[in-house]
KERO-327881 format. One record per atom (N, C-alpha, C): residue number from 0; atom name; y, z, x. Coordinates in steps of 0.05 Angstrom, whole numbers, plus 32768, in hexadecimal, padded with zeros to 4 digits. Last residue first. Layout:
<rs>
+------+------+------+------+------+
| resi | name |   c2 |   c3 |   c1 |
+------+------+------+------+------+
|  NUM |   CA |    Y |    Z |    X |
...
+------+------+------+------+------+
</rs>
This chain:
<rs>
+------+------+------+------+------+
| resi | name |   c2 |   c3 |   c1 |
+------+------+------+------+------+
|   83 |    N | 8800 | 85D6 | 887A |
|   83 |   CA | 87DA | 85D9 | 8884 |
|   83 |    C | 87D0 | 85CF | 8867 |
|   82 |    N | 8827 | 85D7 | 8870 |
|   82 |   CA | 882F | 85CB | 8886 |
|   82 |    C | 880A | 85C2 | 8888 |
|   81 |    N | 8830 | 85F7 | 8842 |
|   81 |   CA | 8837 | 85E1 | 8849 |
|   81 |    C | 8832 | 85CF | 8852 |
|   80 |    N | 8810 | 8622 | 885C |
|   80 |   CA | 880A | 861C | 8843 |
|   80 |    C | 8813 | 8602 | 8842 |
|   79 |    N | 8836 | 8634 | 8883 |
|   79 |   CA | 8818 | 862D | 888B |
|   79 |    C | 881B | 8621 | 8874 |
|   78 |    N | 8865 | 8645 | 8862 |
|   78 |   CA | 886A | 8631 | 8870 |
|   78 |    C | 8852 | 8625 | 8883 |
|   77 |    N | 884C | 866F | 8847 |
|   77 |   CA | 8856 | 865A | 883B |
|   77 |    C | 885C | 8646 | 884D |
|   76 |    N | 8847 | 869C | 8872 |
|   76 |   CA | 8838 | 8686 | 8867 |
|   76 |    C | 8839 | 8672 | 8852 |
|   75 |    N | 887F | 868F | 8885 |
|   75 |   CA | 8868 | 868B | 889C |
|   75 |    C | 8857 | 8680 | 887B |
|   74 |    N | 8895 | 86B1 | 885B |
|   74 |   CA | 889E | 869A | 885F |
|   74 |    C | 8889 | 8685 | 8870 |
|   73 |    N | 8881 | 86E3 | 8863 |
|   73 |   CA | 8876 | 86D4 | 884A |
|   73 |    C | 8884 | 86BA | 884D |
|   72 |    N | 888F | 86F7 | 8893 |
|   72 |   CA | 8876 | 86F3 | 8893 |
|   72 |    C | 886B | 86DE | 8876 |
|   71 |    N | 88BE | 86FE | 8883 |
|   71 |   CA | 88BC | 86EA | 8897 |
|   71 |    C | 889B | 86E5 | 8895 |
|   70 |    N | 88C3 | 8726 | 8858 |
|   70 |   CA | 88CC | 870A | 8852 |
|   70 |    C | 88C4 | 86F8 | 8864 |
|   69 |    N | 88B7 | 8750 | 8876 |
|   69 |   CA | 88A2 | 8748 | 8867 |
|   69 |    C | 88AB | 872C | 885E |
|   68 |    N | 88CA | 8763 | 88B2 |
|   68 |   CA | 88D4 | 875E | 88A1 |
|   68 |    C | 88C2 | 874F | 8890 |
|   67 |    N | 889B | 8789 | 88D0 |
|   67 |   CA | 88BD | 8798 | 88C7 |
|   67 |    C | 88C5 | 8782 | 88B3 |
|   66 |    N | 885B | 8779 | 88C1 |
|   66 |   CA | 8878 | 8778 | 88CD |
|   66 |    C | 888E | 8783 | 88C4 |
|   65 |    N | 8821 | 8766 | 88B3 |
|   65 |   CA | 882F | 877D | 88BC |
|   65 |    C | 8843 | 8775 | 88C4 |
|   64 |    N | 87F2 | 874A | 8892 |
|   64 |   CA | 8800 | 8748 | 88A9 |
|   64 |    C | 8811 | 8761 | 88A7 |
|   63 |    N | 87BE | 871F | 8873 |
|   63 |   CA | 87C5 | 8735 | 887D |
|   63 |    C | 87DB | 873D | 8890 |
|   62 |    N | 87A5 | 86ED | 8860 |
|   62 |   CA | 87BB | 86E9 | 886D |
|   62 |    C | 87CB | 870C | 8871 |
|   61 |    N | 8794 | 870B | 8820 |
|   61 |   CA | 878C | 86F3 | 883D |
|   61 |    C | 87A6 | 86F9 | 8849 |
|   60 |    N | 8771 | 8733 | 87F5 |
|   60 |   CA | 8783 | 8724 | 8801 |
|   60 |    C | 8779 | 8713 | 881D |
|   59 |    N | 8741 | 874A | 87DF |
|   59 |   CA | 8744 | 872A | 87D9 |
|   59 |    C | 8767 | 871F | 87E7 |
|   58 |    N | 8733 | 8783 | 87E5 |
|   58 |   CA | 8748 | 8778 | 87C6 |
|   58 |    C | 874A | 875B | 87C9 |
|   57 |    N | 871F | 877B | 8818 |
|   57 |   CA | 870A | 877F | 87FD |
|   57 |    C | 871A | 8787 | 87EE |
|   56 |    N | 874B | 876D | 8839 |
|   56 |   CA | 8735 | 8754 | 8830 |
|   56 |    C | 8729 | 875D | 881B |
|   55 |    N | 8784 | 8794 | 8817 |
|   55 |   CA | 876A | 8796 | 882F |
|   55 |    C | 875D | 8779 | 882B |
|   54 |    N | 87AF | 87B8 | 87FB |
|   54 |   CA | 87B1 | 87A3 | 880C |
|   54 |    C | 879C | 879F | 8822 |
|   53 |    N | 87BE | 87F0 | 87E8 |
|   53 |   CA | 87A3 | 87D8 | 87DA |
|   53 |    C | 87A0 | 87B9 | 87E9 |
|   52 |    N | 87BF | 881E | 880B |
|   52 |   CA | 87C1 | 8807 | 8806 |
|   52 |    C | 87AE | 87FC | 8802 |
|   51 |    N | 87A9 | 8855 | 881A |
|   51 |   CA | 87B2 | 884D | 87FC |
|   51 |    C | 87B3 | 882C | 87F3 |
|   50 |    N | 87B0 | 8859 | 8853 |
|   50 |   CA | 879F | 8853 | 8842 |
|   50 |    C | 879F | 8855 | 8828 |
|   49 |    N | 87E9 | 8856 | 8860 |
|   49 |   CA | 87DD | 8845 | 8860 |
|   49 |    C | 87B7 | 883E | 8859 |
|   48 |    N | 8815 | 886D | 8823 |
|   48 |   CA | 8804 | 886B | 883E |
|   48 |    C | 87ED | 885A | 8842 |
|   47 |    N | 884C | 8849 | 880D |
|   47 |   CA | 8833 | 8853 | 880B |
|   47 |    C | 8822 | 8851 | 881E |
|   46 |    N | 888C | 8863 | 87F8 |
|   46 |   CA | 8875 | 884D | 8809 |
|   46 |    C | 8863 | 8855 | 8809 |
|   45 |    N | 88D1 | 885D | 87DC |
|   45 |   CA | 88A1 | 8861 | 87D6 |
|   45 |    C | 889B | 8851 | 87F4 |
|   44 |    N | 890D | 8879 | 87E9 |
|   44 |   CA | 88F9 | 8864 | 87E5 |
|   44 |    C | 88D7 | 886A | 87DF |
|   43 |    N | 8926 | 888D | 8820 |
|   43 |   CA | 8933 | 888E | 8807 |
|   43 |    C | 891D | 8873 | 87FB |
|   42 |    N | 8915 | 88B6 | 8857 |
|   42 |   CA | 891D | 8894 | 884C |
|   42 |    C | 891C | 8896 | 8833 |
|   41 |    N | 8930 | 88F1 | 886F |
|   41 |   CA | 8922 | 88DF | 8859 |
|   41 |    C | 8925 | 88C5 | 885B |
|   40 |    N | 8958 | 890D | 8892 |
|   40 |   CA | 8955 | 88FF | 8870 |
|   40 |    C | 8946 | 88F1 | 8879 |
|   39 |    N | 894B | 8942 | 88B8 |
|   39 |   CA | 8949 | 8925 | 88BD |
|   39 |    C | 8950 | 891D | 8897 |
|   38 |    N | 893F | 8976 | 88B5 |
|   38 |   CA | 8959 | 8973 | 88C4 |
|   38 |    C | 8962 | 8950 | 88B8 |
|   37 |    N | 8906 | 897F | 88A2 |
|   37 |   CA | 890F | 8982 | 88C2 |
|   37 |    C | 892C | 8979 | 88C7 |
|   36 |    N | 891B | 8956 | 887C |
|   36 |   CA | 890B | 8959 | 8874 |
|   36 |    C | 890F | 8963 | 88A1 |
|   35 |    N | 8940 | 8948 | 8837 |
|   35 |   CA | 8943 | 894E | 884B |
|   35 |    C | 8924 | 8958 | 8864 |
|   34 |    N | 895D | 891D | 880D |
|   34 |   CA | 893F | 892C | 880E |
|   34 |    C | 8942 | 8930 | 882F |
|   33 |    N | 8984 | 891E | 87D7 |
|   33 |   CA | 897C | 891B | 87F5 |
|   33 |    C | 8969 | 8927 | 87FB |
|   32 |    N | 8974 | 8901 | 8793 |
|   32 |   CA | 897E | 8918 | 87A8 |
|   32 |    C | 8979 | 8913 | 87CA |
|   31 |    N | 8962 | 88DA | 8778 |
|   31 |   CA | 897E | 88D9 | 877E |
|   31 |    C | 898B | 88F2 | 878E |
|   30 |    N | 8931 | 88BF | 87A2 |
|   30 |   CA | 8930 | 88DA | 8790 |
|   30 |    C | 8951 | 88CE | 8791 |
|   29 |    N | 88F1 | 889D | 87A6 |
|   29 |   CA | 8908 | 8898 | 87A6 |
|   29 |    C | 890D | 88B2 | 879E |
|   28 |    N | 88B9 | 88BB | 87D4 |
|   28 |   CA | 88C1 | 88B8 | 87C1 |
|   28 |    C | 88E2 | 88B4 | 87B9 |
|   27 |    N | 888D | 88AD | 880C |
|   27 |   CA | 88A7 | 88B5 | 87FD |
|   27 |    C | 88A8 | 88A9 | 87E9 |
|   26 |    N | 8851 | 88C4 | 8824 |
|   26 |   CA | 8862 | 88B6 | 880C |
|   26 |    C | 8873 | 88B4 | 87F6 |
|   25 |    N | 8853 | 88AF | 886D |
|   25 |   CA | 885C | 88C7 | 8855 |
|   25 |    C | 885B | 88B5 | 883D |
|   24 |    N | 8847 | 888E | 888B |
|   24 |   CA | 8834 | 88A3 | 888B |
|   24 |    C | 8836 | 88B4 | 8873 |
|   23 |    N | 8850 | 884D | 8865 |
|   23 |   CA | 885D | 886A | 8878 |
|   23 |    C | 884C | 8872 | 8879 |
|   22 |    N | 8855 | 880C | 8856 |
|   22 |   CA | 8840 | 881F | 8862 |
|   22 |    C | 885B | 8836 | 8868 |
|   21 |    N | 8867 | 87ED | 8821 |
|   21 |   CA | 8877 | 87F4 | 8833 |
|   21 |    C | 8866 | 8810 | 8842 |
|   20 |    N | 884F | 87A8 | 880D |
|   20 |   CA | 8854 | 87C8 | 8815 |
|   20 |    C | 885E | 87D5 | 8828 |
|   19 |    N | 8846 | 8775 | 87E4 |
|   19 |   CA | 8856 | 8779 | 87F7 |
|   19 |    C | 8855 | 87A2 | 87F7 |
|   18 |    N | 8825 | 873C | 87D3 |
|   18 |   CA | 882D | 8759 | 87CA |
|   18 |    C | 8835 | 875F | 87E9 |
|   17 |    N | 8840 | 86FE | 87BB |
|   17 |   CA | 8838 | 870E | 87CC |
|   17 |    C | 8831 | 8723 | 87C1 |
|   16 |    N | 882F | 86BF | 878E |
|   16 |   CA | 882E | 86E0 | 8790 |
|   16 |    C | 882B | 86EE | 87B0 |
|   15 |    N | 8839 | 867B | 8789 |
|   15 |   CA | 8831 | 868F | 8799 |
|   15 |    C | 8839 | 86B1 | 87A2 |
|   14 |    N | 885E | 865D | 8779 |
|   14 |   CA | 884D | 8663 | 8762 |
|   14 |    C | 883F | 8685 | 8767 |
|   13 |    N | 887D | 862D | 8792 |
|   13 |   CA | 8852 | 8633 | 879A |
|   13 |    C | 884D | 8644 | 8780 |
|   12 |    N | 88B1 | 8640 | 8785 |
|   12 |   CA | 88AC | 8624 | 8790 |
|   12 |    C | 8887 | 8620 | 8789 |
|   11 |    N | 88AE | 8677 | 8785 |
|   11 |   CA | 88C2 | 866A | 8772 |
|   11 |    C | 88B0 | 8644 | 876F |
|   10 |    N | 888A | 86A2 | 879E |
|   10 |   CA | 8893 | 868B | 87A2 |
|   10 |    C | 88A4 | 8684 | 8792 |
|    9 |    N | 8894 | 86F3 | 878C |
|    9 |   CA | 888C | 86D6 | 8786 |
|    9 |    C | 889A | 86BF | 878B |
|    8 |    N | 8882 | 872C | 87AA |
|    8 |   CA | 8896 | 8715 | 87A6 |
|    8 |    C | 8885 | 86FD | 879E |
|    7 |    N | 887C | 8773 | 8790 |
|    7 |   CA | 886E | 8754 | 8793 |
|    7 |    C | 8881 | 873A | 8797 |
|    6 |    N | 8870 | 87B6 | 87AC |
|    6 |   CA | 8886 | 8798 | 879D |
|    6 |    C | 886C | 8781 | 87A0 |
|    5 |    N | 8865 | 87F4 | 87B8 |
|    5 |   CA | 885A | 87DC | 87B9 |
|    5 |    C | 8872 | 87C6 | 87A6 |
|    4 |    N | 8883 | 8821 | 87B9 |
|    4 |   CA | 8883 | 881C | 87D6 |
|    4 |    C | 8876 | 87FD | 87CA |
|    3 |    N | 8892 | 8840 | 8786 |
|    3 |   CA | 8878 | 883C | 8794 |
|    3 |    C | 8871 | 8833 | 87B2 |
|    2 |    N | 88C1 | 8833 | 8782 |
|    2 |   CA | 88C5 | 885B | 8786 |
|    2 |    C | 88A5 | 8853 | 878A |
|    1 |    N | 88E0 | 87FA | 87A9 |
|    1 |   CA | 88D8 | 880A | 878C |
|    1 |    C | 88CD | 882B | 8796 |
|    0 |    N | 8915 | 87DB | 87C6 |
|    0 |   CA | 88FE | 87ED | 87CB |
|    0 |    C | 88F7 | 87FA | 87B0 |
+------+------+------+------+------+
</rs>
């Protein structure tokens, strides 16, 4: 996880750039302190809300998606890409 919430993975094999985010409502920040917040910690980490994200059709992405685990979704489309 980076202290922005955004990463990029790259194919090895295609060449092929994701960008990758981590939506919250909040936008945490990594800290080496505990961050406490109503009783509850914190998720330890960046994410960025969801209108901040640069992740839209009018920045030129495709293949848009949402899921708990972002590796599966980038495997899918590598494996369209393949396959199509």
């Amino acid at each position: 996880m980076t202290d922005t919430g955004r990463y990029y993975v790259i194919d090895m094999k295609s060449g092929r750039k994701f960008c990758v985010e981590t939506i919250s409502a909040r936008n945490q920040r990594s800290n080496d302190k505990e961050w406490e917040v109503g009783g509850a910690q914190a998720v330890e980490g960046g994410s960025v809300r969801r209108e901040d994200s640069i992740i839209k059709k009018s920045n030129g992405f495709k293949n848009i998606g949402e899921c708990k685990n972002p590796m599966d979704h980038i495997n899918k489309l590598l494996a369209m890409k393949l396959n199509g």
